[in-house]
N, C-alpha and C positions, 0 to 999 in steps of 0.2 A: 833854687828850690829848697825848701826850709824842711827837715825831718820831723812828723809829728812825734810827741813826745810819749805818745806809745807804742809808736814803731817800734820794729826790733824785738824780744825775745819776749813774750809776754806772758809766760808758763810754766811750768813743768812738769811735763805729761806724767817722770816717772812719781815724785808726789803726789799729782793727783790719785793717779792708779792705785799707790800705797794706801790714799784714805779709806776709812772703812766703808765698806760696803753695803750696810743696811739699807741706804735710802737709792733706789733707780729715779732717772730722770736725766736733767742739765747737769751734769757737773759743774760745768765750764762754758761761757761764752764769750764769743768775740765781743767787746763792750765799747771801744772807739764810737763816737758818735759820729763820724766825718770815715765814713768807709763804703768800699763799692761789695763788699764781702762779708757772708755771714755763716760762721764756723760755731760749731756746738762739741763739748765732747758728754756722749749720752752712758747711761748705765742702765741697760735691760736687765731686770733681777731675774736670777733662773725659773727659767719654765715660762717667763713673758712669751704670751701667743701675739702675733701681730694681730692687726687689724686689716684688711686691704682696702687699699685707698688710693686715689689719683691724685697727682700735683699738677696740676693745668699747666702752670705758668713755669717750673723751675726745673731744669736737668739740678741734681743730685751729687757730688762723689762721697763715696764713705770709704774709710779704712778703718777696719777692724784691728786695735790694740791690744785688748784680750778676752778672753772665753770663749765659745764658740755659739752657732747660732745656723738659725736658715732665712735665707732669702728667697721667696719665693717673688719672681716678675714677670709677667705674661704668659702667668701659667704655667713656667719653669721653676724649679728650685734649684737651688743651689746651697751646697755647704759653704757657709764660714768658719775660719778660725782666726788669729792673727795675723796680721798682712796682707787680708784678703782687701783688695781692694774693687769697689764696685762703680757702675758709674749705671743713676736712676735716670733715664731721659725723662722728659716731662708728657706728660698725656696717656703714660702708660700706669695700671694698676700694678701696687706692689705691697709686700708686707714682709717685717721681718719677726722671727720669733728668737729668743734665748736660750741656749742651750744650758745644760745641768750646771754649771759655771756662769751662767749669766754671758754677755756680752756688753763689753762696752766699744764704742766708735767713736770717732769722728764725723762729722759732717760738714760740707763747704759745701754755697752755693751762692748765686748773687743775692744780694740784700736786695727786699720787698721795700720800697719806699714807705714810709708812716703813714697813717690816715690823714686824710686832711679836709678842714671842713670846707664846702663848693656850694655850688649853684647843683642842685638838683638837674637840670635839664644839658649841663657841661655833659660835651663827653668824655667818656672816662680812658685814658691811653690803657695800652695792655699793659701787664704788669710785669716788671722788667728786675726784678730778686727780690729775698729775703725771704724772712720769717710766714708761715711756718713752713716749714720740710719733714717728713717722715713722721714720725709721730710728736710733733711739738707742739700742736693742736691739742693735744691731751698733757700734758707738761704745765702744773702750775705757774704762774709767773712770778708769784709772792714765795713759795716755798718749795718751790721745784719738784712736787709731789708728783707723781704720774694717776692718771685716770686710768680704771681699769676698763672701765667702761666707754667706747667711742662717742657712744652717744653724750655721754657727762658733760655739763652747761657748769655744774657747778664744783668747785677743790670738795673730794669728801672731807679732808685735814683739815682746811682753814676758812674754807667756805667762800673764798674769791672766786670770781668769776674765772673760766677755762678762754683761752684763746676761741676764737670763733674763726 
């Protein structure tokens, strides 16, 4: 069995953390194109209100690296700070908000398989990971912008289309 040549250490969280902070969104993603796994490290800018929202198809984990923040999930809240680690099942509503410090996390979950063009009348298997989780539906893909608005179809920054 051969080591892919981006296995192994791919990061540095405490770097990234260091950069500055003006822009929320994707810091970081898992970018392998031959992976079962799809990992994001996110920045909620202080005072980010969630949105709530359901993820049908994906259980969730997050760990929170730094600032603090709320999770609210099925109707429960909960406080984050550092270290908090959560785990979102899939089918359940959830949202998180940023605390006066902003919050940034991690996210891991199975990768979404890519679109692919079919037969209309195919059917279509459940969908078995990936993209999107938690708020990456609103997360530029060109410039890592965040929507502030959930409804948003289009980047207000660069004017690329938003995840759907």
């Amino acid at each position: 069995m051969t080591v892919p040549p981006t296995a192994g250490v791919l990061a540095g969280m405490r770097d990234l953390l260091a950069a500055p902070d003006a822009q929320g969104g994707a810091i970081w993603r898992l970018t392998p194109v031959a992976r079962q796994l799809d990992a994001n490290l996110i920045r909620l800018l202080p005072g980010t209100l969630g949105t709530s929202h359901v993820e049908p198809d994906l259980d969730v984990l997050l760990c929170v690296l730094a600032g603090s923040g709320e999770l609210e999930i099925g109707g429960a809240r909960q406080e984050l700070e550092p270290g908090s680690v959560a785990w979102l099942p899939h089918g359940m509503a959830r949202s998180l908000s940023a605390g006066p410090d902003g919050l940034v996390h991690v996210t891991a979950h199975r990768r979404r398989p890519g679109l692919t063009i079919g037969n209309a009348a195919a059917v279509r298997e459940p969908a078995t990971g990936g993209e999107p989780a938690c708020m990456l539906g609103r997360v530029c893909p060109d410039c890592d912008h965040p929507a502030e608005d959930a409804a948003a179809r289009f980047c207000s920054r660069c004017g690329s289309r938003l995840p759907s």
